[in-house]
N, C-alpha and C positions, 0 to 999 in steps of 0.2 A: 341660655340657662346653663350656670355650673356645674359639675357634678362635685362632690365629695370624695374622697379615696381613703379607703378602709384597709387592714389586713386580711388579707384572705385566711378564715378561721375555719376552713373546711365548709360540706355544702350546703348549711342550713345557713350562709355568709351571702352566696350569690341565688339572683333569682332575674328569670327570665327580662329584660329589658334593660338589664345592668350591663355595663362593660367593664370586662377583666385584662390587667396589664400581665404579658405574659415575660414570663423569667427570661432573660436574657442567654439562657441557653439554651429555650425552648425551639424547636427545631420551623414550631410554628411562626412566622410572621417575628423570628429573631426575638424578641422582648416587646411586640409591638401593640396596640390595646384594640380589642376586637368587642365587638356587641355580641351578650348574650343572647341566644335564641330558648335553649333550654338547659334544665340541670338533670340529670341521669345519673344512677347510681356510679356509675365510671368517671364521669367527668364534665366538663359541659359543652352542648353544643352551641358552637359561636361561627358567624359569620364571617369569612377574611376571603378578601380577594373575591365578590361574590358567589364566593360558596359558601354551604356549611362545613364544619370539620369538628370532629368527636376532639375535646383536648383533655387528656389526665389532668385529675386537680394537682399533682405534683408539679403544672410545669405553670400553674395561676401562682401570682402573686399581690396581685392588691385585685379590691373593688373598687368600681367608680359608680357611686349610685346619685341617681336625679334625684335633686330636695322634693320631699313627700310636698302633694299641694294641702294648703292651708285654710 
């Protein structure tokens, strides 16, 4: 299954089961694309390296969302 990639338009953009590619100067996983777990007014929690980690939306840059089923 593909996913799609969007701009990241602040937090009403990503939601839980999405994956976000992170800014290339994000300290997180370099620029690398992690699975959303949750979105919090801070930032979102996403899975890397099997943990979770709190990330600021300043360091998301795109979404990658799974095509809605039909």
């Amino acid at each position: 299954m593909s996913m799609t990639e969007h701009p990241f338009e602040g937090p009403r953009s990503v939601s839980p089961g999405d994956c976000v590619r992170l800014r290339p100067s994000s300290a997180h996983a370099g620029g690398g694309l992690c699975e959303v777990v949750n979105v919090t007014a801070d930032g979102v929690v996403a899975r890397l390296d099997g943990r979770e980690h709190l990330i600021e939306f300043r360091h998301v840059e795109a979404v990658l969302k799974k095509p809605k089923a039909s």
